[in-house]
C-alpha positions in Angstrom: 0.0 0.0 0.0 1.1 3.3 -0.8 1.6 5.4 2.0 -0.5 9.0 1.9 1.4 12.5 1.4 -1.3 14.5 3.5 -1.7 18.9 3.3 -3.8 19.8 5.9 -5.2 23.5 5.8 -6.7 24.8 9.0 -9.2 28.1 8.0 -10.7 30.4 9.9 -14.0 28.8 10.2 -15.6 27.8 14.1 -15.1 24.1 14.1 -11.7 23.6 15.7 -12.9 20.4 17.3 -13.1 19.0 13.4 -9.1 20.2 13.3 -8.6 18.4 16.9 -10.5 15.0 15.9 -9.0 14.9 12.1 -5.2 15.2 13.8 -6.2 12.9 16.2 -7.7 10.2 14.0 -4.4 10.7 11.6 -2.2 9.6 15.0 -4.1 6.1 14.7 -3.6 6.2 10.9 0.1 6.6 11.1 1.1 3.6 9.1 -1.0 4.7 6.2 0.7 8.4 5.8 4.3 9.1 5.1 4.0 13.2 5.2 1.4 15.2 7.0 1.4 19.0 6.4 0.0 21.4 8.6 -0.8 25.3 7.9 -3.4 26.7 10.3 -4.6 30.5 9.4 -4.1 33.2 12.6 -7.9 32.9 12.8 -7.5 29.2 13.1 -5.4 29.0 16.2 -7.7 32.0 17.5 -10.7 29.8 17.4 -8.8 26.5 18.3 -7.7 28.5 22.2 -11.3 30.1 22.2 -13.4 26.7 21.1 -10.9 24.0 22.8 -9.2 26.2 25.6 -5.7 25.2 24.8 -3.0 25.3 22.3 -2.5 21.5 21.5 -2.3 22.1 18.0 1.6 22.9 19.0 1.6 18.9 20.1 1.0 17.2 16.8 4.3 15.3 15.2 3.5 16.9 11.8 4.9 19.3 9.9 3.7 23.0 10.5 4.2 25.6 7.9 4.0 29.4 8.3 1.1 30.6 5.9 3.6 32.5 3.8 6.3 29.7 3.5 6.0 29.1 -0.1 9.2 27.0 0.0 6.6 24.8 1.7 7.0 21.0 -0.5 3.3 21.2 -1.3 3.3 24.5 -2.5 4.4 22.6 -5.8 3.0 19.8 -7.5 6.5 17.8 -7.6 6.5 17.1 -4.5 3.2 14.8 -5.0 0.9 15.3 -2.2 -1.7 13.3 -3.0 -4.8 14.9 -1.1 -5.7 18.0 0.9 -8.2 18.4 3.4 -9.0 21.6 4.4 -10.9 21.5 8.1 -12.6 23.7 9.2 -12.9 25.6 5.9 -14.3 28.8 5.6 -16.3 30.9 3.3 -13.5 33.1 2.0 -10.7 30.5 1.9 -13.4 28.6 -0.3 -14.3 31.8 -2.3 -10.2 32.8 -2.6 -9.5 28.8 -4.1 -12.6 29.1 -6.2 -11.2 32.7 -7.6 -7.8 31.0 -8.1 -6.5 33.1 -5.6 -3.3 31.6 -4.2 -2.4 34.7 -1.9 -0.8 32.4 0.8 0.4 29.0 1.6 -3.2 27.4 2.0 -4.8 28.8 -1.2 -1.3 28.1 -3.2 -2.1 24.2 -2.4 -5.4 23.7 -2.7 -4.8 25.2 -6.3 -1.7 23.1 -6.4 -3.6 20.1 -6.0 -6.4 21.1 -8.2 -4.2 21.7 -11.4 -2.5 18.2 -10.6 -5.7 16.8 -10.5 -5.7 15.3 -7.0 -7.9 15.1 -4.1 -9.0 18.0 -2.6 -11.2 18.0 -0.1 -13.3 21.2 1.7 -15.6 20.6 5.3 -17.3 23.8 4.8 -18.9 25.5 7.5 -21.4 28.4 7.1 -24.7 28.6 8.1 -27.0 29.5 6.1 -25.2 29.6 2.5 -25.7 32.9 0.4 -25.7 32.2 -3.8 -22.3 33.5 -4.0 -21.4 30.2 -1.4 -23.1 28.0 -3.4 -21.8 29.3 -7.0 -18.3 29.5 -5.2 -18.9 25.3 -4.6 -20.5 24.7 -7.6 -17.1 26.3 -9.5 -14.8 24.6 -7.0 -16.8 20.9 -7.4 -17.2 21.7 -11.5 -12.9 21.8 -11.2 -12.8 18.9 -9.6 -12.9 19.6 -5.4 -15.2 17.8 -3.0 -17.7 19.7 -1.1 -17.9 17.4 2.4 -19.8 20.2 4.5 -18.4 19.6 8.7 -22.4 18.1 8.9 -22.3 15.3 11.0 -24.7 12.4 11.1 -26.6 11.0 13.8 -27.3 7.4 13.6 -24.2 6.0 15.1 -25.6 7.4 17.9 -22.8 9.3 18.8 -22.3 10.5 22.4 -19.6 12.8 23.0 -18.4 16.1 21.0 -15.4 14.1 19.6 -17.8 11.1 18.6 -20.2 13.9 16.8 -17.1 15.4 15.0 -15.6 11.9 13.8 -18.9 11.4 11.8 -17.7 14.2 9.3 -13.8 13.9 9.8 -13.9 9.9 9.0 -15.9 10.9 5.8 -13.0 12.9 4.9 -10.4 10.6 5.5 -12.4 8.0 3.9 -12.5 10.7 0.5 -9.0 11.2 0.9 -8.4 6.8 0.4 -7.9 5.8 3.9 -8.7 2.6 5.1 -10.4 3.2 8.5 -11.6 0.1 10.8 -13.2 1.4 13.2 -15.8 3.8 11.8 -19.4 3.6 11.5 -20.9 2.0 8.2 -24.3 2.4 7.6 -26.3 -1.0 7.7 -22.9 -3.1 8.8 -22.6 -4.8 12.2 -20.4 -3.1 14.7 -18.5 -5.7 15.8 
């Protein structure tokens, strides 16, 4: 099996627990990835102290990037990263990417991996959506992005914040070609 190359884009958006649960999940995944890298907007760590009360996102063994490091190793499409998620993802990161905006190091690889023609993958969360949202999506999924909105589902009955979050994040992960064994699966036994 061929080991994943991972960019992970942290926006601005409220959601930080998506961020916490998606590193957390990749720690289990560990023999499925070879590179993880991090870039987490100002706004990001702002709402990752205000939503989770700490700074853990300093604890992760990944590889953090400064948002204007453009000698980043994703921030070209030689380097091969396979798939970016981008969780939380905001409004205007998902309008700059759908502009072909590349103004900083998130934006350059999201459109990085869309001219490569890899995965890229956006947990969008806005409530309600305007049309410019939705035309901003509909360009984005037309060039070849996924649209995963951070909605989670209900029926595994989940019973903590994390357990809630995991819904979404294990969709992502399960986009991006991981195989995960412990998620929920709709009409399959859980043992």
């Amino acid at each position: 099996m061929q080991k994943h190359k991972l960019v992970i884009a942290v926006a601005g958006a409220s959601g930080s627990i998506y961020a916490k649960v998606l590193f957390d999940r990749l720690l289990l995944l560990q023999a499925q990835w070879e590179k993880v890298g991090v870039v987490m907007s100002d706004n990001a760590k702002y709402n990752w102290e205000l939503e989770l009360e700490n700074q853990d996102y300093k604890n992760y063994p990944f590889d953090f990037y400064d948002k204007r490091d453009f000698m980043a190793p994703f921030a070209s499409g030689s380097a091969q990263y396979n798939s970016m998620i981008v969780c939380p993802c905001s409004m205007g990161f998902l309008g700059r990417v759908a502009a072909g905006i590349s103004d900083d190091l998130s934006s350059r690889a999201a459109d990085v991996i869309l001219k490569e023609r890899r995965k890229l993958i956006l947990l969008s969360r806005e409530t309600p959506l305007s049309l410019i949202h939705l035309q901003n999506m509909q360009r984005l999924t037309e060039a070849g992005a996924i649209i995963c909105p951070a909605v989670p589902s209900f029926y595994s009955k989940p019973k903590t914040f994390e357990e809630l979050a995991a819904t979404v994040v294990d969709r992502a992960l399960d986009l991006a070609g991981f195989q995960l064994n412990d998620s929920y699966r709709w009409g399959e036994s859980a043992d």
